[in-house]
C-alpha positions in Angstrom: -7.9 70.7 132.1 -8.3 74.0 134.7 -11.8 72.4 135.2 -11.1 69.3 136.3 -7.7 70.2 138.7 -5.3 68.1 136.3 -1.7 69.6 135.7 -1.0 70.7 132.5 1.4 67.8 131.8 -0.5 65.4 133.4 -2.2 65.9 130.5 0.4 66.0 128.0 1.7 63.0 129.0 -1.8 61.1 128.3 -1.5 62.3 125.1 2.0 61.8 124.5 1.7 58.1 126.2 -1.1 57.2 123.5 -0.1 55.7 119.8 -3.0 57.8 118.4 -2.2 60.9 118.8 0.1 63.0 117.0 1.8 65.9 118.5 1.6 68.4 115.5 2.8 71.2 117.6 4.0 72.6 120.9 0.2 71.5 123.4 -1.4 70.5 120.1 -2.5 66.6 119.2 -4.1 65.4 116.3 -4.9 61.8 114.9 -3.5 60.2 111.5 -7.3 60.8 109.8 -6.8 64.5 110.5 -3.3 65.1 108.9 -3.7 65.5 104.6 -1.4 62.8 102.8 -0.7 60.7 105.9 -0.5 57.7 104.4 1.9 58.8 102.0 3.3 61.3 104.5 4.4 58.1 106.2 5.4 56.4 103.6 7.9 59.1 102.2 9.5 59.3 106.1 9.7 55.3 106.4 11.8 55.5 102.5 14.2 58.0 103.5 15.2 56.6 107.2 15.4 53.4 105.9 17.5 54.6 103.1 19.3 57.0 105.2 20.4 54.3 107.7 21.4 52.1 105.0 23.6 54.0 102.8 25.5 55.7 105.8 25.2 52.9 107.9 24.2 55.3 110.8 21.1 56.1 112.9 19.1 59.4 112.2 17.3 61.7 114.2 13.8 62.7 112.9 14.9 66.4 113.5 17.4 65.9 110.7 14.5 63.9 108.4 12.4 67.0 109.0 14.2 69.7 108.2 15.4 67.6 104.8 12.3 66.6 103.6 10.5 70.2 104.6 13.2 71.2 102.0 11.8 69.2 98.8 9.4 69.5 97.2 7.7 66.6 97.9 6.3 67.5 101.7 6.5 71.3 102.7 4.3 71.1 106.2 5.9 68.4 107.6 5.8 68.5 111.9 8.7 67.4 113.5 6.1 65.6 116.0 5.0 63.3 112.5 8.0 62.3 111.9 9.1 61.2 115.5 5.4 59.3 115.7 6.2 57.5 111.9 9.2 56.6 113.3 8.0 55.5 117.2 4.8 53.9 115.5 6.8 51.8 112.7 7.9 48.0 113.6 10.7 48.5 111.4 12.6 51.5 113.6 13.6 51.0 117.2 14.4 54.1 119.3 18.0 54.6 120.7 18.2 56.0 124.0 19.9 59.1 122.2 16.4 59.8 120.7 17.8 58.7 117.4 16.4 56.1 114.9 18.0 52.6 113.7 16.8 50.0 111.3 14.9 47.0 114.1 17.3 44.1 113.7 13.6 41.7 114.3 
């Protein structure tokens, strides 16, 4: 980055801008083969929004399916930056403009 002259989040926002990448914490990207479990990872976030919305017929924020999940035992290293790509990533969430998650009506 210094090298080349690029601002710092010139180059964030690449990352940030691109499906495949994963922002796993603060400056740090990763992609889905790198992350243990992602598939299931996934799978467990998808379940519980999806459930989530449902019973309380309400949008979520994946803050709030982070720091729930991180407390079963089922997923203990969960990144709050997984959890907001499952959720960006997924055709079956669309993003609210108050950075919360609803079920896609398509």
């Amino acid at each position: 980055m210094k090298q080349r002259g690029f601002p710092r989040y010139a180059i964030d926002q690449r990352l940030a801008d691109e499906s495949r990448f994963i922002r796993v914490a603060p400056a740090t990207y990763t992609v889905a083969k790198n992350i243990p479990r992602y598939e299931e990872k996934q799978k467990i976030i998808i379940d519980f929004a999806k459930e989530w919305i449902t019973l309380k017929k309400n949008a979520i924020s994946a803050f709030l399916i982070s720091e729930v999940l991180k407390e079963t035992s089922e997923i203990k290293d969960l990144p709050l930056g997984l959890v907001e790509h499952v959720l960006a990533t997924s055709p079956e969430f669309v993003k609210l403009p108050n950075g919360f998650y609803d079920l896609s009506k398509g």
